[in-house]
C-alpha positions in Angstrom: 90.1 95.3 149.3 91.9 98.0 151.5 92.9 96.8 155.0 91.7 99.2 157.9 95.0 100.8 159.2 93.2 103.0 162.0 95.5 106.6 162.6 93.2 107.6 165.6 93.8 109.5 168.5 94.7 107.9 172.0 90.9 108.8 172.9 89.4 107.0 170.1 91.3 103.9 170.9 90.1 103.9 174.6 86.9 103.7 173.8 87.5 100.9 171.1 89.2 98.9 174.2 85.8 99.5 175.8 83.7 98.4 173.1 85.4 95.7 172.1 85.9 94.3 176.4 81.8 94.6 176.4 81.7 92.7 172.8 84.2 90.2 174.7 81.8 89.8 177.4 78.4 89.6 174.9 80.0 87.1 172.8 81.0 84.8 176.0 77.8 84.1 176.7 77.1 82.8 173.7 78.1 79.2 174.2 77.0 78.2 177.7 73.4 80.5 176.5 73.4 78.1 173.5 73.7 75.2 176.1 70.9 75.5 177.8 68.4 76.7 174.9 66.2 73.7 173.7 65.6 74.6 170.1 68.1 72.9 166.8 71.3 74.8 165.9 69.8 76.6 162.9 67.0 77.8 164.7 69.1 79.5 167.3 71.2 81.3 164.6 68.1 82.1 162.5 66.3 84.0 165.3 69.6 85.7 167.0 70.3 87.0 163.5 66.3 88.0 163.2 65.6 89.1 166.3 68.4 92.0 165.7 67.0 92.7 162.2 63.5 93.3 164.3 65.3 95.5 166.6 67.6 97.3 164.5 64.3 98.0 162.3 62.7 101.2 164.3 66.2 103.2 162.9 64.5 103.3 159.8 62.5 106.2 161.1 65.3 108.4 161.4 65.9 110.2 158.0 70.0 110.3 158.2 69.2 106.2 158.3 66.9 106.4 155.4 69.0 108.8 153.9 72.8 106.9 154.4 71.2 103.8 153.4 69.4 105.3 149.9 72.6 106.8 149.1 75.6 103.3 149.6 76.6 102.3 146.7 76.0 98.9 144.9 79.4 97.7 145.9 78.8 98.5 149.8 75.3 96.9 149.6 76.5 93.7 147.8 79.9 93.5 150.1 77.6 94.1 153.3 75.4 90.7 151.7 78.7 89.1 151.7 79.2 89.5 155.0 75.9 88.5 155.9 76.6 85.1 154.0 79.9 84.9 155.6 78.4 85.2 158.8 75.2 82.9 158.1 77.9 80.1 157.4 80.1 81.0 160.3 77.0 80.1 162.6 75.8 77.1 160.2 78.9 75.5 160.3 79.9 75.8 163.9 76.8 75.4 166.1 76.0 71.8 164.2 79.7 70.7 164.5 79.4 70.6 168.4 77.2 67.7 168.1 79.2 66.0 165.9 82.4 66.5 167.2 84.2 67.2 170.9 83.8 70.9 172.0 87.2 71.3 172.5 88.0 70.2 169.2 85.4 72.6 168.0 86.2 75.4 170.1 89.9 75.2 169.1 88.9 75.4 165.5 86.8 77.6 165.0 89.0 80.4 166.5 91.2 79.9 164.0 89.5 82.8 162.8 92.6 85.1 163.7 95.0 83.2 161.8 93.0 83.0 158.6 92.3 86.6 158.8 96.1 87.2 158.7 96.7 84.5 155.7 93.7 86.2 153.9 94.9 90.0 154.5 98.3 88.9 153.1 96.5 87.3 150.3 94.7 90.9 149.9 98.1 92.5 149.0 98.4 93.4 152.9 102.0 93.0 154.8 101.2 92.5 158.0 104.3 93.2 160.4 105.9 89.4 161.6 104.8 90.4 165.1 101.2 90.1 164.4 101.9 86.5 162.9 103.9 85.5 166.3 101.4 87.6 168.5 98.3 85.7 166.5 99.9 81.9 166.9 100.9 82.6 170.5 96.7 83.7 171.1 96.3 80.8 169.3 98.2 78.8 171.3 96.3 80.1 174.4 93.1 78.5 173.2 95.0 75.4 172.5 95.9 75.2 176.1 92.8 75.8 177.5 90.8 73.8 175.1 93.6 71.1 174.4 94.1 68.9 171.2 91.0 66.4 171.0 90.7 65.6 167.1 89.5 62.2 167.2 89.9 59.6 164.6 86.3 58.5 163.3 84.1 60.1 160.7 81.9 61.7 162.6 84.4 63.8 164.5 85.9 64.3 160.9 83.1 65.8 159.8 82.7 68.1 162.8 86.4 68.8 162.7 86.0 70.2 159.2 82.9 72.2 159.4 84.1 74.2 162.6 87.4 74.5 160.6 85.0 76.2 157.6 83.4 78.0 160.9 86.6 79.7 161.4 87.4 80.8 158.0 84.1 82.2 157.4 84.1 84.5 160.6 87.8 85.8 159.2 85.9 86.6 155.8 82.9 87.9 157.9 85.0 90.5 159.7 87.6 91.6 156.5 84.6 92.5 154.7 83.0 94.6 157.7 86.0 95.8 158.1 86.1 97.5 154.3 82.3 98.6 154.3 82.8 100.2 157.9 85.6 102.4 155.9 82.3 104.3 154.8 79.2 102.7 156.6 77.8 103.3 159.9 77.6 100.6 162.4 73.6 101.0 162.2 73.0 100.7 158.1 75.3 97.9 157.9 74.3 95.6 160.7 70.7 95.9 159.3 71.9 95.0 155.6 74.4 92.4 157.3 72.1 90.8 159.4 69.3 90.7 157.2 71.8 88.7 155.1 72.3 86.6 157.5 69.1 85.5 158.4 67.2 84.9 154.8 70.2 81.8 153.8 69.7 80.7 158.1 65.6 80.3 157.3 66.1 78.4 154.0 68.4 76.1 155.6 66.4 75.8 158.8 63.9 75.0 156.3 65.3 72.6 154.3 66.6 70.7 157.3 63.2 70.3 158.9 64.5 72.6 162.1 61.4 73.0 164.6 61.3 77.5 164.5 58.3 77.6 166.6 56.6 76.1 169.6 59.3 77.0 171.9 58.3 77.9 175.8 58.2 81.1 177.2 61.9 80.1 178.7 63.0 79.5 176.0 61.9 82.5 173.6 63.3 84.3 176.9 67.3 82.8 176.2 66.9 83.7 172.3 66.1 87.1 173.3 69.2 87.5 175.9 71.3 85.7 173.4 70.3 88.2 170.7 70.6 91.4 172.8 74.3 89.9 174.9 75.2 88.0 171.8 74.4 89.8 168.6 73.9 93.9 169.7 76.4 94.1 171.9 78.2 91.0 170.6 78.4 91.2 167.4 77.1 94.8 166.5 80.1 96.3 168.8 82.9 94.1 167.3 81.5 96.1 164.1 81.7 98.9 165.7 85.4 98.5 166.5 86.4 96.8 163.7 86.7 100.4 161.9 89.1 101.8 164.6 91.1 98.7 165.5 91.4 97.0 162.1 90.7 93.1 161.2 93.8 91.8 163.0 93.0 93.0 166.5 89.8 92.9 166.3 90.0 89.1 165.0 92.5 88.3 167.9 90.7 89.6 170.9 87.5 87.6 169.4 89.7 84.3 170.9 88.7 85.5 174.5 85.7 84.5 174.1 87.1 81.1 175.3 88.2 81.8 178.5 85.9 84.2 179.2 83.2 81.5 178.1 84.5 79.7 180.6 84.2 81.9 183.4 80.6 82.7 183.1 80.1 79.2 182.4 81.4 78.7 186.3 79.6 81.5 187.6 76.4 80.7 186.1 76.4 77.0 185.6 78.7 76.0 188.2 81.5 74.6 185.8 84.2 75.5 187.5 86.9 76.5 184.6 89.8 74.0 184.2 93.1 74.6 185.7 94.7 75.9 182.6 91.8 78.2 182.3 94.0 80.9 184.0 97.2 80.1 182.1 95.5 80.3 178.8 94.3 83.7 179.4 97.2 85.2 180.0 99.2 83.5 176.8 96.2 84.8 175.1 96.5 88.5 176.4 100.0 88.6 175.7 99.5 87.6 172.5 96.8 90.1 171.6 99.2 92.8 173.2 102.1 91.9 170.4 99.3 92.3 167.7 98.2 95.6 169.2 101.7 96.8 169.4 102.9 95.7 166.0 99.1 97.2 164.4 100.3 100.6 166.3 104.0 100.3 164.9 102.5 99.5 161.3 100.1 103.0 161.3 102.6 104.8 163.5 102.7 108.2 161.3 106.4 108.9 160.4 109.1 111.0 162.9 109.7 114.1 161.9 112.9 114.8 160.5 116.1 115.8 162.4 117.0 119.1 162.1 120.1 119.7 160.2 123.3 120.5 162.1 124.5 122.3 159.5 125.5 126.2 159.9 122.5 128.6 158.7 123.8 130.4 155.3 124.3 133.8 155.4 121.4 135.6 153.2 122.8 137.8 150.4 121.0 139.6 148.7 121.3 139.7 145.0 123.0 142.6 143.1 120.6 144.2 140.2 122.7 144.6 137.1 124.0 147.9 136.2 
């Protein structure tokens, strides 16, 4: 698998900032939305995942859809399955390990999605520069702050330790593989193969579980729908928008500002106000994203042109034709 190593002009990586601040923002609300909607974890990431399949469906009317998606190969449909997969376990391993475990502990975890994206992309074959590694750990580190260490010693916490741990990894898989199909795939054909993934493994667990799916209130069906649209469309279906420009390691390292940002809705809307090293933590975790930006831009940086020679022009002769 290719890493993305984006060569875009300063335009095109504007708007990726854009996108990927509004993904930012739609992800954020996906914990303190999650807190307040009274239906089991599976259910949750069986209808966000669903609910964009229903609304990414009416595409399918437009022929280039039809047309781009009769024409991907078997290795972009099965790698776009893969993702799905890897994002059906991302959500069924870290929505059930914040009942089993602290949220901090859980939190801090599962955003070590960053770090095994690097470790995975230098498994791949990929260098990545020594500043991404420092600029990812110090992001890291930010989360740490805010979230603090909290791994607690009992089986239960264990347990919930490990599966946001596995939560973590499977995002970083999640967004290396969107990253390679969105080499050739638009954002619309692959979110619809992704998230139809996604869902069909999210209903057989649900299933298999005994998860209540229906016989929600209207209030309820309400927060699934806002957590789709904020969560999923402009969520996820941006960050797989971006992914394409930015490439896996930026796009991975922003995802950690979720946390803070989680943190600050959760104060406007819920009235938790945000701890004290809330503001801190945001800022360790911006610097860090910068030194990954910076060392990403470095890496695809095309080359300087060469220095012109100081060396005196020859004289042109012209050659003599025999006699």
């Amino acid at each position: 698998m290719r890493a993305i190593a984006a060569e875009a002009p300063a335009g095109r990586h504007t708007l990726d900032g854009l996108l990927l601040a509004t993904a930012i923002v739609g992800i954020s609300l996906s914990g303190p939305l999650i807190a307040t909607v009274a239906a089991p974890a599976l259910a949750i990431a069986l209808w966000r995942n669903a609910l964009a399949v229903a609304s990414l469906t009416p595409a399918l009317l437009r022929r280039s859809v039809r047309r781009e998606l009769g024409r991907l190969s078997r290795r972009t449909v099965l790698l776009s399955i893969a993702a799905g997969g890897a994002l059906a376990a991302h959500f069924a391993l870290w929505l059930p390990s914040l009942r089993l475990t602290s949220v901090a502990s859980s939190v801090a975890l599962v955003t070590t999605t960053p770090i095994w994206t690097t470790v995975l992309l230098r498994l791949l074959g990929h260098r990545p520069p020594r500043l991404v590694w420092w600029g990812t750990l110090l992001s890291f580190s930010g989360v740490l702050l805010l979230t603090g260490v909290d791994l607690a010693i009992s089986g239960r916490a264990l347990a919930g330790d490990a599966l946001a741990l596995g939560g973590g990894l499977a995002g970083a898989v999640y967004v290396l593989i969107g990253a390679e199909v969105r080499r050739t795939t638009s954002t619309t054909s692959y979110t619809l193969l992704c998230y139809t993934a996604a869902a069909v493994p999210l209903l057989g667990a649900a299933l298999a579980t005994g998860a209540e799916l229906t016989g929600y209130s209207a209030e309820t069906w309400g927060k699934l729908l806002l957590l789709t649209v904020a969560s999923q469309l402009l969520g996820h279906s941006l960050l797989n928008r971006v992914v394409r420009g930015l490439g896996p390691s930026i796009t991975s390292t922003a995802i950690l500002l979720e946390t803070p940002g989680a943190a600050v809705i959760a104060a406007v809307w819920l009235g938790q106000l945000p701890p004290p090293a809330a503001y801190p933590a945001l800022a360790v975790i911006l610097l860090g994203l910068v030194l990954v930006i910076r060392a990403e831009r470095a890496g695809t940086a095309p080359p300087a042109p060469p220095a012109p020679s100081r060396e005196p022009p020859r004289a042109h002769t012209t050659p003599r034709a025999p006699a």
